[in-house]
C-alpha positions in Angstrom: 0.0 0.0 0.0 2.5 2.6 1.0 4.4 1.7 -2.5 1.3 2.7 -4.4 0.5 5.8 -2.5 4.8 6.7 -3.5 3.9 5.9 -7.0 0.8 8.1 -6.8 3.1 11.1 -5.2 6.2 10.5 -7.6 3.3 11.0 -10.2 1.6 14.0 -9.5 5.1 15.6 -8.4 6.2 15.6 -11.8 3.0 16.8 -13.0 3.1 19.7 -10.4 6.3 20.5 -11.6 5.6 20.7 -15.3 2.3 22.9 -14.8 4.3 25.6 -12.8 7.4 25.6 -15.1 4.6 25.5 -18.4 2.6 28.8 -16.4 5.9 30.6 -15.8 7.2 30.3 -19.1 4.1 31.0 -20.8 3.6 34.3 -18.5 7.4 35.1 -18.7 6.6 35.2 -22.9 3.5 37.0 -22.7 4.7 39.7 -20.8 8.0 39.9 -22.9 5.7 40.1 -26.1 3.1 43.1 -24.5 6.3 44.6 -24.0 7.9 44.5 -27.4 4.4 45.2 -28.6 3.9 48.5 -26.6 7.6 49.7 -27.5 7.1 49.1 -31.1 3.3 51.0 -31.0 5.5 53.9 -29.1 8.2 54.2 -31.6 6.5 53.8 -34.2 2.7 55.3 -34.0 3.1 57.4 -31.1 0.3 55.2 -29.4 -1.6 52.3 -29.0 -1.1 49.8 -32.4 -3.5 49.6 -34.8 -4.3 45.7 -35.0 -6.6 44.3 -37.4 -9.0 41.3 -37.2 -7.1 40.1 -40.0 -3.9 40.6 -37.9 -5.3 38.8 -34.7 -6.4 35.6 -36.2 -3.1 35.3 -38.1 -1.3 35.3 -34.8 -4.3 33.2 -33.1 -3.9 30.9 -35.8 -0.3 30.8 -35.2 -0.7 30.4 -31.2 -2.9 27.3 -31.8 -0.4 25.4 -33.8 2.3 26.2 -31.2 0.5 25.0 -28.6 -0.8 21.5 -30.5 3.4 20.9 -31.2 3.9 21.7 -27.5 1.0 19.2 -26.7 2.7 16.7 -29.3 5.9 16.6 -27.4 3.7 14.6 -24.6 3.6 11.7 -27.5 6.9 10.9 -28.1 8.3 7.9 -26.0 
């Protein structure tokens, strides 16, 4: 019994572990990319950017295949 409840621990350590380090990556990026955003706006329009539906579901578009070859990398053996 006290093997399984290891086994169960070891397990949901490691998954602990990769749901931090995935959260502060992924809010490490995003505030790195508002930031490059909101210099580029400033330097180059003065103010806020200008972004277009069209814009937006490119990079949504983009942001859902990164995240499927991030889930991917779960696959491999």
């Amino acid at each position: 019994m006290n093997h399984e409840i290891a086994a169960m621990n070891k397990q949901d350590n490691w998954q602990t572990k990769v749901l931090i380090t995935g959260g502060a990556i992924g809010a490490v990026l995003g505030l790195m990319t508002s930031w490059l955003l909101i210099r580029t706006a400033r330097e180059t329009r003065g103010g806020p950017p200008a972004i277009s539906t069209g814009d937006a579901i490119k990079v949504g578009i983009t942001t859902i295949g990164l995240v499927r070859a991030i889930a991917a990398l779960g696959d491999r053996p």
